[in-house]
Backbone as ProteinMPNN parsed JSONL, in Angstrom:
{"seq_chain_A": "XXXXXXXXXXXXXXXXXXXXXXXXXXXXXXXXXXXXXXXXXXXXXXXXXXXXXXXXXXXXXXXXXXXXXXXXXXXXXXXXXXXXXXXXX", "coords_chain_A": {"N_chain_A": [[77.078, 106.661, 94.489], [79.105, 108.257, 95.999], [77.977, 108.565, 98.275], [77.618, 106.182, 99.126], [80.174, 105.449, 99.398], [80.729, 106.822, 101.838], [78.957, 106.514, 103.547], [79.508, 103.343, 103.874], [82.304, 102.755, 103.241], [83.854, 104.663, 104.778], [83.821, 104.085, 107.625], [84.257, 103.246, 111.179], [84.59, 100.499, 111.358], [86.328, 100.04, 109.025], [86.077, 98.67, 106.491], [87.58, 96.633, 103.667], [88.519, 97.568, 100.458], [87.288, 96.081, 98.545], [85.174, 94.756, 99.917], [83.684, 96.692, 100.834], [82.965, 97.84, 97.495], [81.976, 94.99, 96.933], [79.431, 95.579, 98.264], [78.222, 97.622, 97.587], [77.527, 97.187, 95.058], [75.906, 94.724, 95.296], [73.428, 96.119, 95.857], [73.705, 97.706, 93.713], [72.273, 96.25, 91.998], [70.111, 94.906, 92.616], [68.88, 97.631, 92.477], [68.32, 97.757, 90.038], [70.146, 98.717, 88.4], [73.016, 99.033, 86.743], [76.321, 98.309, 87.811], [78.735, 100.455, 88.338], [82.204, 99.477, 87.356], [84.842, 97.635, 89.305], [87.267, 99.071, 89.528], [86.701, 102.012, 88.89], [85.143, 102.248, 90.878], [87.282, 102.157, 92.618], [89.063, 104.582, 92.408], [87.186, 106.6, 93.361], [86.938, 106.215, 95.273], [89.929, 106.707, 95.78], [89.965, 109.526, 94.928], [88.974, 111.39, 97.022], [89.147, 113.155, 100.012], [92.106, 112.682, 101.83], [92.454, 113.502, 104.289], [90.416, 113.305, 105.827], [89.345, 111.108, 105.29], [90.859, 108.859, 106.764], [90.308, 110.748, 109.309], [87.75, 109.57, 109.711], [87.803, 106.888, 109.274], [90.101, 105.97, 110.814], [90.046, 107.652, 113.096], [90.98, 111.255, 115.149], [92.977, 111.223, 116.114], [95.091, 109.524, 114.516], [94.319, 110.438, 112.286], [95.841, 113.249, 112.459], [98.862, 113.534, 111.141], [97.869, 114.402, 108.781], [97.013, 116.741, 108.61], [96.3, 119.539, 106.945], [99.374, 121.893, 106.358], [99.807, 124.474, 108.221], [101.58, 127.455, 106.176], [102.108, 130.237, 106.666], [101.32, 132.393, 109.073], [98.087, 133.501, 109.249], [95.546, 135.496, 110.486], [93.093, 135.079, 109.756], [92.96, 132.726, 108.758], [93.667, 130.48, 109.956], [93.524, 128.113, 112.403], [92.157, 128.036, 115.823], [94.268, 128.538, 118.893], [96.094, 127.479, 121.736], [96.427, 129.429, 124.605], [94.996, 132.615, 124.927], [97.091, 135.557, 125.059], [97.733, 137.065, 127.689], [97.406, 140.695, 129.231], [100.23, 141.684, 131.524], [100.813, 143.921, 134.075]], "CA_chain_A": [[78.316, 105.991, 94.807], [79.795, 108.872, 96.75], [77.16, 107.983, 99.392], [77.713, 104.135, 99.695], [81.945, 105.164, 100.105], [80.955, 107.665, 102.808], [78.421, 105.87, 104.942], [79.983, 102.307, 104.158], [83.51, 102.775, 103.211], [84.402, 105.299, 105.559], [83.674, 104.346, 109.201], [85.3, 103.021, 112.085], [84.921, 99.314, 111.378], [87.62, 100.067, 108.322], [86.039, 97.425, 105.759], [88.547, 96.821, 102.953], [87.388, 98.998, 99.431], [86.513, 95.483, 98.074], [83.977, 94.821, 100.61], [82.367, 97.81, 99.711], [82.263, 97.771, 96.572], [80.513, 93.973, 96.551], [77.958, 95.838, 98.75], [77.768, 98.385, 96.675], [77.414, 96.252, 93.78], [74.733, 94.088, 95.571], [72.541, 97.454, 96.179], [72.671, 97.729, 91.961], [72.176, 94.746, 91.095], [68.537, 94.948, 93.435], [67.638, 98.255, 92.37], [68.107, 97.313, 88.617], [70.983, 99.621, 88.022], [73.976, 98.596, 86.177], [77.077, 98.832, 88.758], [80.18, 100.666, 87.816], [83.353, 98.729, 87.42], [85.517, 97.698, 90.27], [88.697, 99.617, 89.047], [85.704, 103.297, 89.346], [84.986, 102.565, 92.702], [88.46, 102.257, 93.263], [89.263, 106.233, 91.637], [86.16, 107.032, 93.33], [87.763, 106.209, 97.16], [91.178, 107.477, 96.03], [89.649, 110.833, 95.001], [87.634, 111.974, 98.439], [90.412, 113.715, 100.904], [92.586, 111.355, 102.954], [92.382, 113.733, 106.242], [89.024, 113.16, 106.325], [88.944, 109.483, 104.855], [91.627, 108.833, 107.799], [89.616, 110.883, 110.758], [86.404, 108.761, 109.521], [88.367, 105.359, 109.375], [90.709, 105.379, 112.203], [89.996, 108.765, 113.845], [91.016, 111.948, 115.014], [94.654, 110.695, 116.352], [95.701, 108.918, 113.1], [94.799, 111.393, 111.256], [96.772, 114.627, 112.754], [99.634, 114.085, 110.353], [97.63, 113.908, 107.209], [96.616, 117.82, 108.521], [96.92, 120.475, 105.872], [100.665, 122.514, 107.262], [100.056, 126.475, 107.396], [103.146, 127.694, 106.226], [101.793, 131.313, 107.023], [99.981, 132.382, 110.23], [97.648, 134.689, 109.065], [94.69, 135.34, 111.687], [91.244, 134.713, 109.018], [93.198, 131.025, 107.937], [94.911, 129.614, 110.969], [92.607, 127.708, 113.034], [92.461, 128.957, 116.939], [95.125, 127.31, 119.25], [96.354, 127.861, 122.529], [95.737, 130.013, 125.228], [95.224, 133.848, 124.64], [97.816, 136.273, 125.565], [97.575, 138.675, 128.909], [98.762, 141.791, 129.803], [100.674, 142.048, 132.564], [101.532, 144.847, 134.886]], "C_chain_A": [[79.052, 106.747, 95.912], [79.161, 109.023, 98.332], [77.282, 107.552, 99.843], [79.645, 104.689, 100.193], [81.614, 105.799, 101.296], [80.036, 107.033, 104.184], [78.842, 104.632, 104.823], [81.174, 101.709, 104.379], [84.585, 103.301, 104.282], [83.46, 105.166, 106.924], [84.514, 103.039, 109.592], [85.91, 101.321, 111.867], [85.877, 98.78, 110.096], [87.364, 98.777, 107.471], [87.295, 97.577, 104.211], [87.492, 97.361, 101.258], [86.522, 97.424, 98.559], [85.396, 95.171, 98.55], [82.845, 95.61, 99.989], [81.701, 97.75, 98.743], [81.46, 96.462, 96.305], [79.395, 94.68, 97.091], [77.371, 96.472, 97.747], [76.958, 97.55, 95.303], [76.333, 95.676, 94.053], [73.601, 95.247, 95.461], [72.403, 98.011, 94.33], [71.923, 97.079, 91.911], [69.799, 95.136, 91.424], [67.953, 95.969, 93.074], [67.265, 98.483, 90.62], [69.048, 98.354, 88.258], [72.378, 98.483, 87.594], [75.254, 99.073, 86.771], [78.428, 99.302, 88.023], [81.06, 99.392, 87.832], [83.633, 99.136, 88.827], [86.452, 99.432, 90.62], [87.775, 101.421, 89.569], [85.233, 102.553, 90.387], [86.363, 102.792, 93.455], [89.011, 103.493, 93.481], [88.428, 106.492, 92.691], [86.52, 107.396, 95.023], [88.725, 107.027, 97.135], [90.84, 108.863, 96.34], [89.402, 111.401, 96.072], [89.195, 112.457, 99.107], [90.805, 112.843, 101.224], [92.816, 111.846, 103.733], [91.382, 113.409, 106.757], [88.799, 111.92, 106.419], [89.377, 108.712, 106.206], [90.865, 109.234, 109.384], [88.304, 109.898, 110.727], [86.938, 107.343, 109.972], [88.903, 105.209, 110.725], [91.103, 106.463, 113.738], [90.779, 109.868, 114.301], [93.372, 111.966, 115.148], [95.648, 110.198, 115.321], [95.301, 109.977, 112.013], [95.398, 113.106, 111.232], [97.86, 114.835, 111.435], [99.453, 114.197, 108.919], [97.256, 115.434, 107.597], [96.943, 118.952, 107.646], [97.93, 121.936, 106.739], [100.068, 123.993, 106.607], [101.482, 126.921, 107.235], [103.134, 129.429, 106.446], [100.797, 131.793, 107.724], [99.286, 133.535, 110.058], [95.983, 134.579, 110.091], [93.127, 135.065, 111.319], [91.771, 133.354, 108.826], [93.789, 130.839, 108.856], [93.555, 129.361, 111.959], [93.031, 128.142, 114.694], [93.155, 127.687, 117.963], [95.495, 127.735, 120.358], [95.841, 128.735, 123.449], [96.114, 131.754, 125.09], [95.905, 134.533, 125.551], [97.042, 136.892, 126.439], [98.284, 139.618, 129.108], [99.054, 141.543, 131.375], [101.264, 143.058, 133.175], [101.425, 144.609, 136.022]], "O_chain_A": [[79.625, 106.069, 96.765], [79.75, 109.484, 99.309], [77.256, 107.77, 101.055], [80.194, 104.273, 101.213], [82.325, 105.312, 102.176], [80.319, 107.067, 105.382], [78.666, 104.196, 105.961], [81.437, 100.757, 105.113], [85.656, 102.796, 104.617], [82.568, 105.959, 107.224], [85.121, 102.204, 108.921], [87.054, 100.909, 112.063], [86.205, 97.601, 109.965], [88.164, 97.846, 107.567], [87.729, 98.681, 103.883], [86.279, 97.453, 101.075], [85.406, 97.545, 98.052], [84.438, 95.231, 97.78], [81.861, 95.481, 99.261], [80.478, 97.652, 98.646], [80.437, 96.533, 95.624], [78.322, 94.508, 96.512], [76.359, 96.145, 97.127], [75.789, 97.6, 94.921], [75.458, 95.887, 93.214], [72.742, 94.904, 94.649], [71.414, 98.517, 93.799], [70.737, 97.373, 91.756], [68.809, 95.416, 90.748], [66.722, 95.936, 93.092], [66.338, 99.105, 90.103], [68.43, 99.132, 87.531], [72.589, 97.38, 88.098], [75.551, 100.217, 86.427], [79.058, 98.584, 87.246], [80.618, 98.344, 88.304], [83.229, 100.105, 89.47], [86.349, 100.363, 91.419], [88.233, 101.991, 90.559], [84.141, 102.49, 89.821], [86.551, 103.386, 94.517], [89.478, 103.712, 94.599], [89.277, 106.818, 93.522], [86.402, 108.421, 95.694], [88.827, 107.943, 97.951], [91.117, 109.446, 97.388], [89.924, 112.504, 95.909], [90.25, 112.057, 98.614], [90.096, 111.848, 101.074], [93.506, 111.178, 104.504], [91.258, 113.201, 107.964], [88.18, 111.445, 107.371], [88.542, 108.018, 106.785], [90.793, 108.467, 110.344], [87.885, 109.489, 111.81], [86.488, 106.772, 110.965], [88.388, 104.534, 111.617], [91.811, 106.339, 114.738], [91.858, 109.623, 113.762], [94.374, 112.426, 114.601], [96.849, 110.466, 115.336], [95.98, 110.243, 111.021], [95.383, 113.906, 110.297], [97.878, 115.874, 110.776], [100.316, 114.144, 108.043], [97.013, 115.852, 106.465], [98.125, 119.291, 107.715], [97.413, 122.762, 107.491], [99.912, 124.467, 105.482], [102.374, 126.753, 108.067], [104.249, 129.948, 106.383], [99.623, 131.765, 107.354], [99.687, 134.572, 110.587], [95.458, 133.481, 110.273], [92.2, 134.89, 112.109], [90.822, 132.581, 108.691], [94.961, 131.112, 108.598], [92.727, 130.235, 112.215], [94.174, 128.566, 114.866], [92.876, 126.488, 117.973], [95.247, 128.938, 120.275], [94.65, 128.97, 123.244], [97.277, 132.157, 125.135], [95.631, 134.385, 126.742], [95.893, 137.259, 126.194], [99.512, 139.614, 129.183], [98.214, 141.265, 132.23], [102.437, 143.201, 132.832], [101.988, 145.318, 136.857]]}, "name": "protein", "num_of_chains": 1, "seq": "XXXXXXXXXXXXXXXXXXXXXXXXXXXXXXXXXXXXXXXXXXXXXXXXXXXXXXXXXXXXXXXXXXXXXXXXXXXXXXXXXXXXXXXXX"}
């Protein structure tokens, strides 16, 4: 299941979670598997990140403000940004 949300749910063409899950659902049905409920596929989307769900769906621009805020710049956890200081004399 966490498969079918990630290569069907999550890309650019942004199908809605019911979509999915009929696919999903069709892809039991055929390989003789008994498909979760709707309602667990639904949990199943919520759960997964939403910075990621967001850069997958509608890309890197829409999802800036879903970015996790450092509230302390420490130099092993702060991702690299700008341009490095020079000395000058």
């Amino acid at each position: 299941m966490e498969e079918h949300i990630g290569e069907n749910y999550e890309n650019i063409k942004q199908p809605c979670i019911r979509h999915a899950y009929e696919s999903f659902k069709e892809i039991c049905d055929q390989k003789g598997y008994k498909p979760p409920s709707n309602e667990s596929y639904r949990q199943a989307v919520r759960n997964r990140p939403l910075h990621e769900q967001i850069k997958k769906r509608m890309g890197d621009r829409a999802a800036y403000k879903e970015e996790p805020f450092y509230w302390y710049l420490y130099r092993e956890e702060t991702p690299p940004h700008g341009v490095p200081l020079k000395l000058v004399i």
